[in-house]
ZAMARGU-4260 file (C-alpha; in steps of 0.2 Angstrom, whole numbers, plus 5000, padded with zeros to 4 digits):
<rodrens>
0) 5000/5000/5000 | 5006/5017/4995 | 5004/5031/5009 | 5007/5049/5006 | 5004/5065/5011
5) 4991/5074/4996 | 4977/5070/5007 | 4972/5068/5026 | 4974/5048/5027 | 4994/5053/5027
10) 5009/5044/5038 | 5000/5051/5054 | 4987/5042/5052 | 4993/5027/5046 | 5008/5027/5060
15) 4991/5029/5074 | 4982/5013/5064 | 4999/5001/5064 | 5006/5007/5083 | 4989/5009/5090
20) 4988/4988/5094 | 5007/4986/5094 | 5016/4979/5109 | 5034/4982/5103 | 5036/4999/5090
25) 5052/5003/5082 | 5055/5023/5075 | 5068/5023/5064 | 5071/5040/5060 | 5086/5052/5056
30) 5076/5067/5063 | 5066/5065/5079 | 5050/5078/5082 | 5050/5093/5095 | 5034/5088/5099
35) 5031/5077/5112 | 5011/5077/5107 | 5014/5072/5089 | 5010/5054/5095 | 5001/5049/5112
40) 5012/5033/5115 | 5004/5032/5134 | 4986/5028/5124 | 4991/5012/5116 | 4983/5000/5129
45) 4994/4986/5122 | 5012/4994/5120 | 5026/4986/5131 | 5044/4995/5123 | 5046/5008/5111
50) 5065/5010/5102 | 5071/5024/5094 | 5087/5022/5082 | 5093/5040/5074 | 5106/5052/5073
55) 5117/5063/5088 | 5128/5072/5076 | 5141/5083/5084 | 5139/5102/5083 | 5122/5099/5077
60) 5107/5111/5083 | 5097/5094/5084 | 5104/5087/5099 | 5095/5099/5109 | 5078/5096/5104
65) 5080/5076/5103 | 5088/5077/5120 | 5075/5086/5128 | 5060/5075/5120 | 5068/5060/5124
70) 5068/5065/5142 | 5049/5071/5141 | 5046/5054/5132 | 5055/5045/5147 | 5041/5055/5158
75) 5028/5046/5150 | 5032/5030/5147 | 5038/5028/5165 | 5021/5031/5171 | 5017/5017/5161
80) 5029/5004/5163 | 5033/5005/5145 | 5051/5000/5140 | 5060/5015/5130 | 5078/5011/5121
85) 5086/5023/5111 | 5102/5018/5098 | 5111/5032/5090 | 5119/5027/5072 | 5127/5044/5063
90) 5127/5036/5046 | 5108/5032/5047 | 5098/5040/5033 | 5083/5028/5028 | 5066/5031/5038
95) 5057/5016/5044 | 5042/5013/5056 | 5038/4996/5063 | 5026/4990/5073 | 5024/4971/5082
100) 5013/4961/5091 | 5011/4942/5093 | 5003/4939/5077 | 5008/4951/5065 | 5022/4965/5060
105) 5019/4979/5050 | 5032/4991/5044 | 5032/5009/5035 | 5047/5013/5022 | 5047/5028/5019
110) 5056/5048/5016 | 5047/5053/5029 | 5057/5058/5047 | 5048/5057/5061 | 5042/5076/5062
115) 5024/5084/5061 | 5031/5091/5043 | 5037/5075/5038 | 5022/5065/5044 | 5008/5078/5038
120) 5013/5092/5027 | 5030/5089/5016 | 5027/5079/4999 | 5034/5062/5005 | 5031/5046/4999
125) 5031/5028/5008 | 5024/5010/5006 | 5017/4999/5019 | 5018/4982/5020 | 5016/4967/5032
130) 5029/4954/5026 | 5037/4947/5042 | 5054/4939/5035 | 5057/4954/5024 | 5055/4967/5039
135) 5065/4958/5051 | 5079/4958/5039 | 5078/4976/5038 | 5076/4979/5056 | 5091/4968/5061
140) 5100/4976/5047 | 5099/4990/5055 | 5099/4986/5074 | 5118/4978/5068 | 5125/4993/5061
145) 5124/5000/5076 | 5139/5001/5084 | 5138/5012/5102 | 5130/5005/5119 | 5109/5008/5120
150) 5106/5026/5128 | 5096/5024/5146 | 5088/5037/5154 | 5103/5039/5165 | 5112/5043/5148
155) 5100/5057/5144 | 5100/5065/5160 | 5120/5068/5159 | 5116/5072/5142 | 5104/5086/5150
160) 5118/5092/5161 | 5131/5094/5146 | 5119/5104/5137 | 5115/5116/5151 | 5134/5119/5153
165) 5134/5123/5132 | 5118/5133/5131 | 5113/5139/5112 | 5123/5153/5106 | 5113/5169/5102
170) 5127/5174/5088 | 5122/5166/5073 | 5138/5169/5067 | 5145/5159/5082 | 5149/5140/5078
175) 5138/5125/5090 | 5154/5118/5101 | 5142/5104/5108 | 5148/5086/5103 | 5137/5074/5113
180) 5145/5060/5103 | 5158/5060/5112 | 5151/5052/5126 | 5143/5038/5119 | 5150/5020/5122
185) 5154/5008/5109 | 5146/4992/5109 | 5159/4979/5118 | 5158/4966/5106 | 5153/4977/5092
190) 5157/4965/5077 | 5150/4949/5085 | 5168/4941/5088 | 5172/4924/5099 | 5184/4911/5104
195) 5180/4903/5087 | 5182/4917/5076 | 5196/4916/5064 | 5208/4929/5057 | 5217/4928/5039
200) 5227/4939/5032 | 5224/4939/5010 | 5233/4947/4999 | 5225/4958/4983 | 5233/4962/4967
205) 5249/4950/4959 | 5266/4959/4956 | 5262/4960/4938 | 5246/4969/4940 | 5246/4979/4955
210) 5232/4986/4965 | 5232/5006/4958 | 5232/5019/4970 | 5215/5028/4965 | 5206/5009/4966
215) 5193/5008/4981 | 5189/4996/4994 | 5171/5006/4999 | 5157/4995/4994 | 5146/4986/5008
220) 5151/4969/5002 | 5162/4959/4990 | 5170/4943/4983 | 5186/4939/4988 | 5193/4926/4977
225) 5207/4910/4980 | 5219/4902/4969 | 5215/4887/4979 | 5198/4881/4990 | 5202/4891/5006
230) 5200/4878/5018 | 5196/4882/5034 | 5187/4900/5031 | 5171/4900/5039 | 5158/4912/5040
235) 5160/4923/5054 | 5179/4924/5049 | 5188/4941/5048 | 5199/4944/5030 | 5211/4957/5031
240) 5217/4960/5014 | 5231/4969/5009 | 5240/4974/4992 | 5253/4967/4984 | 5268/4977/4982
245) 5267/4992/4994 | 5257/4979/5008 | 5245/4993/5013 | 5230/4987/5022 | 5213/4987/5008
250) 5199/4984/5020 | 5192/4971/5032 | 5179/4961/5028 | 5169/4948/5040 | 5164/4933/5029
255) 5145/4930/5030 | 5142/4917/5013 | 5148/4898/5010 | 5166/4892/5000 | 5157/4895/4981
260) 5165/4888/4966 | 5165/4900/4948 | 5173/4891/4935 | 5188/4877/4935 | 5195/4887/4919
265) 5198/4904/4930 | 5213/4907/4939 | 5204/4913/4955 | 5190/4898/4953 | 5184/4900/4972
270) 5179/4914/4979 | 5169/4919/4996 | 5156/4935/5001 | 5164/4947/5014 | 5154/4961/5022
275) 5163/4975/5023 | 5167/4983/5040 | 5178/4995/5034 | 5170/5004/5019 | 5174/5021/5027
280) 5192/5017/5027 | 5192/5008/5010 | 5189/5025/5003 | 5203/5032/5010 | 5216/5018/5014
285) 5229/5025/5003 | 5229/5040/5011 | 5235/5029/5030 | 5252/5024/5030 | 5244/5007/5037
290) 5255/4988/5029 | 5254/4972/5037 | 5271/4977/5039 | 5273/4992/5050 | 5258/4983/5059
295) 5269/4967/5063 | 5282/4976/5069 | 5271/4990/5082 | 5261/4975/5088 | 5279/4962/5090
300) 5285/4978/5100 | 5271/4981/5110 | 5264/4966/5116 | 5271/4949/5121 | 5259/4939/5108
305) 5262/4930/5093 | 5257/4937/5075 | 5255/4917/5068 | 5249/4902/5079 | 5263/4893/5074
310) 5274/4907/5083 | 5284/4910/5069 | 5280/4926/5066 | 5284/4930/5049 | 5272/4931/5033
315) 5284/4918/5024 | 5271/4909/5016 | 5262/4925/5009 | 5278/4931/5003 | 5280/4913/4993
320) 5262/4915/4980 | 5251/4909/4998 | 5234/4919/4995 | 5229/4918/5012 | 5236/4918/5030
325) 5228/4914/5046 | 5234/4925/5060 | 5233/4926/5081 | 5216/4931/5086 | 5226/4945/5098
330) 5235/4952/5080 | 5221/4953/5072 | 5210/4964/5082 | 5226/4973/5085 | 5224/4979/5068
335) 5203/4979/5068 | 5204/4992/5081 | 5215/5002/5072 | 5208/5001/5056 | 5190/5004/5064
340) 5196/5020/5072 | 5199/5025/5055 | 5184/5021/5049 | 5174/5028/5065 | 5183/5048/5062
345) 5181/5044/5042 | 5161/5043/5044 | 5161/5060/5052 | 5168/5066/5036
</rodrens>
């Protein structure tokens, strides 16, 4: 069903008639409404948790408003015993409205923000729809790219008292120096790693046709290809590939398809589906002076860890034509931390 709003039966309405018998809603919305009336969430008789996924961008006027109607929100949900989470993801753009109970989900997709302009008066457009396994796909696609610790009210209240220590400027001329940001946690275990996670170092690129300079490693997923059938790659496994040659880091990639097979005839005839948890940095990794290299050497110096289980450490076999590596779980999330801080400041940009 299409939904706009030309005429009165717009995404107010339609966002009263799915949440009005809901017992979980989900608002999924870059901007988040001033007005604490625009939905009377304390009237749905059946509503047990509300969660709000949006943006907290620093300097941003908008932190002052969301803050402010996410404490008022807490007021009323409290006197209702009505579970409120809010999750703040900077690189959210997409506007969804969800709404579950026991027998049935219904969700709204939409260009619509969760204002009273964009639910009533801009020219936005959305569709509804009630298929279960393609909403909760979306939903936990976006619940997973969050990557900072749910806000509690607790949260907001030291929120409340950062922003009365950095009021509103009158000066228009005068820059917003607020940057609640910086105290959001990230999730501890943000990339969903455990004891039986592996890590493998591939290479990208042969010496005869190296990777260029200007080439990009920013799309959301990719195949990474094998000479041979890369036993022992499973899905869950972290890749960090690097390039030939100058053995700068590319991109890290979290492996999320079965071993495939494209042809006998090819030279690469195997390949796997990575997701991309880097795609910030991959835009930019020729700009980080980051090799497998200099990496080996800071992490030798620093810690008392191996790079290889074998204890070896040495890249000998990549260095021989291997195309993959496995690596010390403690190396490699030596290196996913510091190629995810990259990524992290890159997003801001």
């Amino acid at each position: 069903m299409i939904i706009n709003n030309l005429t009165r039966d717009n995404h107010l309405k339609y966002l009263n008639e799915i949440f009005k018998s809901a017992k979980k809603i989900f608002i999924i919305s870059p901007f988040i409404t001033k007005n604490i009336n625009l939905i009377n969430f304390g009237d749905f008789s059946h509503l047990e948790k509300i969660t709000i996924i949006t943006t907290l961008k620093p300097y941003d006027v908008d932190q002052y408003s969301k803050v402010l109607y996410f404490k008022q929100l807490y007021n009323i949900l409290n006197l209702k015993n009505i579970e409120f989470e809010i999750q703040i993801d900077n690189s959210l753009h997409g506007k969804v409205f969800i709404a579950e109970n026991n027998n049935s989900v219904k969700a709204i997709i939409t260009s619509a923000n969760f204002t009273d302009s964009g639910l009533r008066i801009n020219n936005e457009w959305g569709v509804l729809i009630n298929n279960f396994i393609e909403i909760n796909k979306i939903k936990n696609g976006i619940i997973e790219n969050v990557k900072h610790k749910s806000l509690n009210e607790l949260n907001i209240d030291s929120f409340l008292k950062k922003i009365e220590q950095t009021p509103i400027t009158q000066n228009v001329n005068e820059l917003l120096t607020l940057n609640l940001s910086l105290l959001l946690e990230n999730k501890d275990n943000y990339f969903d790693l455990n004891n039986k996670t592996t890590f493998w170092l591939k290479p990208i690129g042969v010496t005869d046709d190296l990777v260029p300079l200007t080439q990009k490693f920013d799309l959301i997923d990719s195949d990474l290809h094998f000479s041979k059938r890369p036993s022992g790659i499973k899905m869950g496994d972290i890749i960090v590939s690097y390039a030939v040659g100058h053995l700068k880091i590319l991109s890290i990639s979290k492996v999320n398809s079965e071993i495939k097979n494209v042809n006998k005839e090819s030279r690469w005839p195997f390949y796997i589906v990575g997701k991309n948890l880097t795609p910030n940095y991959g835009r930019e990794w020729m700009k980080n002076n980051i090799t497998i290299s200099n990496q080996k050497s800071l992490f030798l110096s620093q810690t008392s860890f191996n790079i290889t289980p074998s204890g070896k450490n040495t890249y000998g076999s990549l260095m021989q034509g291997a195309d993959k590596l496995k690596i010390t779980q403690e190396f490699g999330k030596y290196i996913l931390d510091k190629v995810f801080k990259i990524d992290y400041e890159l997003q801001k940009i």
